[in-house]
Every structure is written in structure tokens, then in C-alpha cells.
N, C-alpha and C positions, 0 to 999 in steps of 0.2 A: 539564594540557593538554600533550599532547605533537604536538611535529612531527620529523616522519621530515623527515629535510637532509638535502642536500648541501652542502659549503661552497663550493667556485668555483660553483655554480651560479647564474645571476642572479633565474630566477624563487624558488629556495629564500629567495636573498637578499634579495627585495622581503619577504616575508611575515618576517624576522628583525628589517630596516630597521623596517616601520611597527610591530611589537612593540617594540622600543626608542624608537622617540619615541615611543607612548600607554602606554608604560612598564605593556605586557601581559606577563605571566611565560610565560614557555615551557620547555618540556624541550624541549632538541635531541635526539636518536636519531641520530645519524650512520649513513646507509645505505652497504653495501657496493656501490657502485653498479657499481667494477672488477668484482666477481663476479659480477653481477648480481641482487643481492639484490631490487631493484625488483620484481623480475619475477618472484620464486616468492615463494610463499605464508611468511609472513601478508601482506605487504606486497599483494602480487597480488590477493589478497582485500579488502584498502582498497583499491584501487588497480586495476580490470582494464586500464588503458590503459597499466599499468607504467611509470607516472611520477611525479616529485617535483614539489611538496614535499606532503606530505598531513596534514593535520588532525587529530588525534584528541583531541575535547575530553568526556572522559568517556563516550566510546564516540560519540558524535555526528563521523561522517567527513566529511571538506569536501575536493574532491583539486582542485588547479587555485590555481596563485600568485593569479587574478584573484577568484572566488569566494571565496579563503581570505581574503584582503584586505576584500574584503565582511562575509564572516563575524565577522570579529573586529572590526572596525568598528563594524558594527551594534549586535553583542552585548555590546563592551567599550570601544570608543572616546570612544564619549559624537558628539554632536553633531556638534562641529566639525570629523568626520571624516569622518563619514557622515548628510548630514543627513536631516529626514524628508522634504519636499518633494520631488517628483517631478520639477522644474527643478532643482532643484540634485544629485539621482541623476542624471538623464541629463546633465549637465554632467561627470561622474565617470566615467559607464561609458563617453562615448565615447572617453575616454583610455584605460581599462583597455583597450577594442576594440584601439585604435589600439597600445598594448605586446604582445596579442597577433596581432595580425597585421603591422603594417606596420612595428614595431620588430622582433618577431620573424622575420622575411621578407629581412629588410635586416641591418643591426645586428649581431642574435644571430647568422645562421648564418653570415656574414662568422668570429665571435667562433668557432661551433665547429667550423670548416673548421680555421682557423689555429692555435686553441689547443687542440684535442681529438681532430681529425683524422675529424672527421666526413665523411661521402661527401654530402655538399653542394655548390651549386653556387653557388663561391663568386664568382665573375663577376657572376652573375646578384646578387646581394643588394649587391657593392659599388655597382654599377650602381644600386640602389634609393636607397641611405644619403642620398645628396644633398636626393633628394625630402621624403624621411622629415625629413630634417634641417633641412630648409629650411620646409616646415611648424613642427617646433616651436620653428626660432629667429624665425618670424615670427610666430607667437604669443605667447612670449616677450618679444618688442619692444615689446607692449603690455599685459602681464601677468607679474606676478612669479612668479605660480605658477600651474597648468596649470586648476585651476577654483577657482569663489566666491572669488576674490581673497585665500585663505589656503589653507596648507597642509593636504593633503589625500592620501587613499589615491590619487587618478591622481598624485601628484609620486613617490611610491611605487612605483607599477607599473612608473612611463617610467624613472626615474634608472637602475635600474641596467643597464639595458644601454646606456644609454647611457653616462655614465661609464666601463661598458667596453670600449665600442668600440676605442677603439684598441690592442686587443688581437686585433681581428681585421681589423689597419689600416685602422684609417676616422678622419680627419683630424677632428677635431674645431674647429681653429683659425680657421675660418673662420665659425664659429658664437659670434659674442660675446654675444647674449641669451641663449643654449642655458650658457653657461662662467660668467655672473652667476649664472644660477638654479642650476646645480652649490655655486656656493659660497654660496649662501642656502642650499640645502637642508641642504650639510655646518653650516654654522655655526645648525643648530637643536638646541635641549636637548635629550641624547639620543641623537642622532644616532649610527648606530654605520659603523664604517668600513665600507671595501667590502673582498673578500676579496680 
């Protein structure tokens, strides 16, 4: 099973993170992403939205860090990651939603204004972080982990841009349920650092 990465990449990193704690084997493929390798073929051809991180598990393509996360859950995680019940799915995907939009929106492009030099608007996304933050440290305050009361592919999706947010100055210190569940999630078997 190979995945095409990048390493500072967050959404690459969610899909490396949950393969290390469900202790799933991957080949990394490091993309030339400076060249743009993404974007021509073969990758292009897994890929027409010419983006990371993507899937290829014996020829079966999955592109998208949220989907991939599903994917290998479903197929390799066993239960406690992906369960079968359809309440504790949507318990799951409104997290993965909420990493691709309202983390991503806020958060990340804060992260790739400051550390990539993207043409983003990075005003506009500090301005969000609060909201976003304030959500899941008040969910946090009453939950150790983001669904079914154990570790699971949404703690997966959210951590890492969270965690590196303050890379795209976003204060994190006033989120003390958000800084607990940081260090629950680091201190699980497995666990692999962030890049």
C-alpha cells in the first residue's frame, strides 16, 4: 500500500498519524511537490484535483486525507476506529467535516500564508481560529476525545492542524481542554510525531 506524501503537509500527516497508531504498514513515495510533481501525470492521473495525500492500495485509489482516513479504518482499523453503526459514523464524520472546512478555513491557511507563502487571506482565517477554537475546546471540556468517548480517526483528522497552528500564529494557550487532549492524543501507543 503506497502513499504519495508530503512531509510538512498536515492533511498527508493525519493519514501517516492514524497508520501509526492502528499500526497499518505504508510505503511513503515522497512527492516533488517544489516541481510540481502533483500535478503531471502519473500522479495527475490518481489525482485530477492535483492534490496530496493519495492512496494507492494495490491499485484501488482513495485521494483526500478525510476519505483516506475512512478508507483504511474501515478496511484495516478494526472497530474501534471505524465503527459499524451509523450513530457512531456520523459522530466521526462531523469531525472529519468540521477538519475540512472550519479547521481548514481558519487554522491551515493562517499555517500556509505564514509558513508556505500562499496567496491567502490570512486576516480573514485568523479572525476565524477563535470560533473554531472555542468549539472544540468546549467540546473538549466535556469529552476527552472528539467522538464515542475513545480514540478515534476524527482525533486524527482535527490534531494536526491543530497542533500546528502556531505556526501560522494562532495562540493556542488559551485553550486548556484543546492542550489536555493534545497531550492524550501524543501520549497513545504509536503515536508518531508531528513534522
Amino acid at each position: 500500500m503506497k502513499l504519495y506524501d508530503l512531509g510538512p503537509s498536515g492533511n498527508c500527516y493525519k493519514v501517516r498519524l492514524f497508520a501509526a497508531l492502528a499500526d497499518i504498514e505504508l510505503e511513503r513515495v515522497a512527492v516533488d511537490f517544489a516541481n510540481g510533481a502533483h500535478k503531471k501525470p502519473p500522479l495527475s492521473e490518481l489525482n485530477p484535483l492535483g492534490q496530496l495525500p493519495i492512496l494507492d492500495d494495490g491499485g484501488h485509489i482513495v485521494r483526500d486525507s478525510q476519505a483516506i482516513l475512512v478508507y483504511l479504518a474501515g478496511t484495516y482499523g478494526g472497530l474501534a476506529w471505524w465503527p459499524e453503526h451509523a450513530r457512531g459514523q456520523a459522530e466521526i464524520v462531523q469531525w472529519l467535516s468540521f477538519a475540512a472546512n472550519e479547521i481548514q478555513h481558519s487554522l491551515c491557511a493562517a499555517r500556509l500564508v505564514e509558513k508556505f507563502g500562499y496567496p491567502l487571506d490570512k486576516a480573514a482565517a485568523l479572525a476565524k481560529a477563535p470560533t473554531v477554537l472555542g468549539v472544540l475546546d468546549a467540546h473538549l471540556q466535556a469529552n476527552d476525545w472528539l467522538a464515542m468517548g475513545r480514540p478515534t480517526i476524527a482525533d486524527c483528522a482535527v490534531y494536526p492542524y491543530v497542533v500546528l497552528a502556531p505556526e501560522g500564529d494562532v495562540d493556542l494557550t488559551p485553550y486548556s481542554h484543546v492542550a489536555r487532549w493534545i497531550e492524550r492524543l501524543e501520549a497513545l501507543p504509536g503515536y508518531l510525531p508531528r513534522p
